[in-house]
N, C-alpha and C positions, 0 to 999 in steps of 0.2 A: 504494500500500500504506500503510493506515495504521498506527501503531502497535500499534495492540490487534491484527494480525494479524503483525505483526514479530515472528521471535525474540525471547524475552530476552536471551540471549548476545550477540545483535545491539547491540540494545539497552546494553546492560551495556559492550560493547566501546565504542562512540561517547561514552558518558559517561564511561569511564576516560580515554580519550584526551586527552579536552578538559579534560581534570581535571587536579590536580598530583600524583596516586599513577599514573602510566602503567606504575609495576611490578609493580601488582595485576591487570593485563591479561592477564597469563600465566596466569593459572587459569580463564582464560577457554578456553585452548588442550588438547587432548588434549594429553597426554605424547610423541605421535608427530608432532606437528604439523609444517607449514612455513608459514614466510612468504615471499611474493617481493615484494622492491619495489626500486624502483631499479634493478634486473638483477640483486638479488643473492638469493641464498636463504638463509633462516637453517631450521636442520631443528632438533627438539627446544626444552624448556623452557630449557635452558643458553645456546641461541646465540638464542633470542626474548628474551629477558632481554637477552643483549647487545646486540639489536636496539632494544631498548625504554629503554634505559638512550644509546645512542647516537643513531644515527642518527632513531628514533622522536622524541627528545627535544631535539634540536638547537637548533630554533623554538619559540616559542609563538605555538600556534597556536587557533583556533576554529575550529569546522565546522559546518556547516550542511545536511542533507541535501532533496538535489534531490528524487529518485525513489529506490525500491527496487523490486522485483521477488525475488517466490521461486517457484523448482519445484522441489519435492521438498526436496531436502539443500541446494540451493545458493539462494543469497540475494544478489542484484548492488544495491549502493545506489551513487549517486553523490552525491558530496558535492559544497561551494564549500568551500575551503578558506582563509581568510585568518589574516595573522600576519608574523613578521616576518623573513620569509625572502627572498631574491629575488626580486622580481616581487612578492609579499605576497598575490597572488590566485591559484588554479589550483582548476580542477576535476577530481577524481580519481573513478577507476572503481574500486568496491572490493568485491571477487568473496569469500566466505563460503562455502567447504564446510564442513557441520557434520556429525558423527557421528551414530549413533543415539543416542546420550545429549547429543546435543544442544551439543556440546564442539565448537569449529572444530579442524577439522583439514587445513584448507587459506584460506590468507589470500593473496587477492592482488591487491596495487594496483598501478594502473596511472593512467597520464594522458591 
């Protein structure tokens, strides 16, 4: 998949990330959203905020996308992840259900 066929949102979420505003990611999210990472689920703009503000933000990190794949609503990229966390390398599975308007409303990574 190349970009010109990638979400925006998509899109938009991997350069916040990798950016130093990771707090502007949350308008990336429906209002009803969830994220699961780590085993944990954060539901709503309140607790992805605290996600993004925490655990999101631990590391600094860079990323680099492997593959992506979209059907329909949902969008699975895998990235390489380096920076300076543990191990400093991992490749993560990062699964994007998006609303009709195009808003994720289900985020979920995995390893």
């Amino acid at each position: 998949m190349t970009n010109e066929t990638m979400p925006r949102v998509v899109d938009e979420y991997f350069d916040l990330m990798d950016g130093d505003n990771k707090l502007a990611t949350v308008d990336l999210f429906a209002p009803d959203a969830q994220v699961i990472d780590n085993g944990t689920t954060y539901h709503g703009h309140e607790e992805i905020t605290r996600w993004l503000r925490g655990e999101a933000s631990e590391y600094t990190t860079t990323s680099r996308r492997l593959s992506a794949e979209r059907t329909d609503h949902t969008v699975v990229v895998v990235i390489r992840v380096e920076g300076n966390f543990p191990g400093g390398l991992v490749d993560l599975r990062i699964e994007f259900l998006l609303d009709s308007a195009d808003r994720i409303s289900e985020l979920t990574i995995t390893s």
